[in-house]
N, C-alpha and C positions, 0 to 999 in steps of 0.2 A: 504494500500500500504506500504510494508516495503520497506526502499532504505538501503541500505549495504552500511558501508563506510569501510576506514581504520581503523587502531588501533588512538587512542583520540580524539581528537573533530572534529564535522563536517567542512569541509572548506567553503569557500566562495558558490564553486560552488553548494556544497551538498543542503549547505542553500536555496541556490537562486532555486531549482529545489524542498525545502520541500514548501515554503512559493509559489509558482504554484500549487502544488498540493492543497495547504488549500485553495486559491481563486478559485481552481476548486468544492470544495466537498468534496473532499476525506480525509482521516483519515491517512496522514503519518506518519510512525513511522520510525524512524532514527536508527540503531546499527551499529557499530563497527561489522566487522564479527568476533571479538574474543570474542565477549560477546554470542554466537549464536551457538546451538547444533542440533544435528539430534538425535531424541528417534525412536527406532525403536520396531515393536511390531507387535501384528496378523492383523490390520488394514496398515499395512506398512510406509513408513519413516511421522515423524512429525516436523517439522521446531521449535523449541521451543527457548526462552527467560529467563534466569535464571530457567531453567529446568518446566516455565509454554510453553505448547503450542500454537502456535502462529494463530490466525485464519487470513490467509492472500489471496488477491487475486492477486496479482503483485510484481513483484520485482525488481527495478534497482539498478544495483550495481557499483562497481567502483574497483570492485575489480581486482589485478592482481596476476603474478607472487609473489607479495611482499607478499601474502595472501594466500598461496598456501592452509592450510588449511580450510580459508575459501570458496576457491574453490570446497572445497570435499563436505563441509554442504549445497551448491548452490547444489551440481552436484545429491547428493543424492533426493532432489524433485525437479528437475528441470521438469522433467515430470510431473509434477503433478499442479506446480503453474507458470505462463506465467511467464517469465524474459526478460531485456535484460542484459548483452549478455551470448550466452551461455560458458559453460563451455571448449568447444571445441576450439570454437573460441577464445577465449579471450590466451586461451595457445597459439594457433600458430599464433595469433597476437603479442605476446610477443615475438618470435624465429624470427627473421630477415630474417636466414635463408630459416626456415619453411615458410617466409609468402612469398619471391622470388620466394620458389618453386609452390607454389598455385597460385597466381600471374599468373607468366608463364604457367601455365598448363592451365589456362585460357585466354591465350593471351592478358593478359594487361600487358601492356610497362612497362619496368628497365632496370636499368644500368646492365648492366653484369655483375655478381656476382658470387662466388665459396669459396665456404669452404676448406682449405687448410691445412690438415693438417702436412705437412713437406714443407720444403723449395724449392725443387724442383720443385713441383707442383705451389708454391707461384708464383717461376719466369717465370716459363714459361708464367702464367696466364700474370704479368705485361707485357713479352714483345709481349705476344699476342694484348694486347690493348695499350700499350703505356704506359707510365710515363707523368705526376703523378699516385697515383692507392691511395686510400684509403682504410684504413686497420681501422678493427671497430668489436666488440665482438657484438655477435646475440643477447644480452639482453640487450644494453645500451640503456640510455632514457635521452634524452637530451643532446647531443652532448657528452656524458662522452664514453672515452674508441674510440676516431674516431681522427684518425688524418694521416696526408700525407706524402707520401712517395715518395720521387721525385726523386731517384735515387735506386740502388739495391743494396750496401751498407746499406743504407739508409732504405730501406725496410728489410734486416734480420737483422738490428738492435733493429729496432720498432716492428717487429714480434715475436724475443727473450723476447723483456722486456713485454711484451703483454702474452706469452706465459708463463713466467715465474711464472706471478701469477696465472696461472692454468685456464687461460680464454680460451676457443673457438677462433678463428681466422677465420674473414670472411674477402675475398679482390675485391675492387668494381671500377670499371671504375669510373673515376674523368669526372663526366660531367661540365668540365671547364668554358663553358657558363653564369653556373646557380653559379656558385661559391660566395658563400654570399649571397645568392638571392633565398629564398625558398617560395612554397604556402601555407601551411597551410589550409586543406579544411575538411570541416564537413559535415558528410551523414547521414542520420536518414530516416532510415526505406527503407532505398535503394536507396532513392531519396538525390539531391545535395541540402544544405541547404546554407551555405553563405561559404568563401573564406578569408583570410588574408597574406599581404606579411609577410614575415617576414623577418628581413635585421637584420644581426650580429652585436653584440653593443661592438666586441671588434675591434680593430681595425687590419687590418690584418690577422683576420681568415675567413678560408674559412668556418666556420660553420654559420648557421645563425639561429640557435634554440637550446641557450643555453644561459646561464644568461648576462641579460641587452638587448635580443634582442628586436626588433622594429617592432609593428604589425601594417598594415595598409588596411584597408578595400580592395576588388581588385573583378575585373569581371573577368570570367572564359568565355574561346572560347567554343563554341557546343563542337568541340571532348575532351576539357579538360573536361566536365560534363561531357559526354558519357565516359570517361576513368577512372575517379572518381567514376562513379555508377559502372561499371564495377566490379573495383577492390572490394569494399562493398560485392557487391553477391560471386566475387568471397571468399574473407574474411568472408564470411557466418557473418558479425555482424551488428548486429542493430545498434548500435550506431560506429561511426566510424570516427576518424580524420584519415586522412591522409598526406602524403608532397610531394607534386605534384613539380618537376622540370620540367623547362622548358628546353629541350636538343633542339639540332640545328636542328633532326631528329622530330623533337614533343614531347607532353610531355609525363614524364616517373616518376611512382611511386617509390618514395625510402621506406616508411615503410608506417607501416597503427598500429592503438593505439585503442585500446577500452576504451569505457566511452572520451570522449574529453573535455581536459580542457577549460574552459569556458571565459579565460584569451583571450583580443582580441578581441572578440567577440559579445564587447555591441551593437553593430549597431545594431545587431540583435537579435531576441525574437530565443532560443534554449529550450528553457521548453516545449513550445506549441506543435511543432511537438514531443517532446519526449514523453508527456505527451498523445499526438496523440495513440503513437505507444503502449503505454503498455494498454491504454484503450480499443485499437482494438481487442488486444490479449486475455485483459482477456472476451471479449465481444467476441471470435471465439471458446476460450474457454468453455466458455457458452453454446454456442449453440453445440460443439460435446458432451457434457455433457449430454446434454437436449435429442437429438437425440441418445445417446448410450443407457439413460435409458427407455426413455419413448414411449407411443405408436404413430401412426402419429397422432390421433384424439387428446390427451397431447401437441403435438407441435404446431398442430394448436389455439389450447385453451391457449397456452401461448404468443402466439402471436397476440390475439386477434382475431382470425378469426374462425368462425363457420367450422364445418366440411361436408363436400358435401353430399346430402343427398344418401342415396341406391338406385340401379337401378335394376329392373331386366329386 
């Protein structure tokens, strides 16, 4: 099993998900995606390790936008060796944008949202929903790049200086309810795995998933599960945090993040169902393998089962 990290050493969570893998059996092997190439040749692409080839049967990664070419060395055998997540997913889980519009096309609930690119468009949008409106770049992570706009003024100000450094401009309905007050929820394998509040550690902002915030175990209603699994299939990823707002109308997803950080979440065992899910895979992959090459009397011989005898 290779697990794909960042660039230098592995973190907490990497750790805590190689040391499951060693009480399961398995053989993991940890890199950095910048230490990791793709050799290509007449047998097609090979996953390789300081330019030795890698003999692998899984892969989970952690990789994002920030890894962009480690994206490409995944995306090159992604057919070939099970992973999660894909390479697909994991981009337009990254675009805020991108993941609104997926989202929506699949009818799981958000805030109202529109990409803006001139001022006009900006205001109409605000006075269509009202004041406040939050204004936030499609790639930020961690409250950076999001902040309120309570006035129109006020908003082609922050939109200017937002714009200025050559960022994207996304403007989102302030669901004022939830304000400081967000879910934090984790999916694995399409199913709802556990839940965290999470409540703002500065004082006076309206964000509440950004440095010093405060996680606390929390149960989730039937439609917020059913809304949360949703959004996973719809975001095509295996592994999947999301941040579930609770509006006055029900709950409504703001973003969805691949690979979930693991911070928050000691209540609960998150290695098991992961370790679950890339087992399944390389074990389905197995079996179309088995069945592509070989004959039925083969598949039943590797399964242990005697082949029916001939009739005439």
């Amino acid at each position: 099993m290779l697990i794909i990290t960042g660039e230098g050493p592995a973190n907490d969570d990497i750790r805590y998900l190689e040391e499951g893998a060693l009480r399961r059996g398995h053989l993991p092997r940890v890199a950095p995606w910048n230490e990791l190439s793709v050799a290509l040749d007449g047998s097609g692409p090979r996953l390789c390790a300081g330019g030795v080839p890698l003999e692998v049967d899984g892969i989970i990664h952690q990789m994002s936008t920030d890894a962009l070419d480690g994206l490409i060395v995944l995306g090159a055998v992604e057919e070939d060796i099970p992973h999660l997540n894909s390479v697909g997913a994991v981009l337009r889980s990254a675009d805020k944008f991108a993941t609104h519009v997926r989202l929506a096309a699949h009818g799981v609930p958000t805030p109202a949202t529109a990409f803006c690119p001139n001022d006009r468009e900006l205001r109409l949008f605000a006075r269509e929903y009202g004041y406040p409106v939050v204004l936030k770049q499609p790639d930020g992570a961690r409250g950076a790049e999001v902040t309120l706009a309570r006035e129109e003024g006020e908003l082609l100000a922050k939109a200017a200086s937002i714009r200025e450094r050559g960022i994207p401009l996304l403007v989102q309905r302030f669901v004022a309810e939830a304000a400081g007050l967000n879910h934090r929820v984790i999916v694995i394998g399409g199913r709802f795995v556990a839940a965290v509040e999470q409540t703002g550690g500065r004082p006076g902002d309206f964000r509440s998933n950004g440095p010093g915030d405060v996680c606390r175990p929390v149960e989730l209603t039937e439609e917020e599960v059913s809304v949360v699994e949703r959004a996973a299939r719809a975001a095509d990823l295996d592994l999947m945090s999301a941040d579930l707002l609770r509006g006055a109308d029900g709950p409504v997803i703001l973003e969805t993040n691949s690979f979930p950080a693991f911070g928050g979440f000691e209540h609960v065992d998150l290695r098991g169902p992961i370790l679950d899910l890339i087992e399944r895979k390389v074990r389905e992959n197995a079996s179309l393998a088995l069945s592509g090459a070989a004959s039925p009397e083969e598949i039943l011989a590797a399964a242990g089962e005697e082949p029916l005898a001939a009739t005439t």
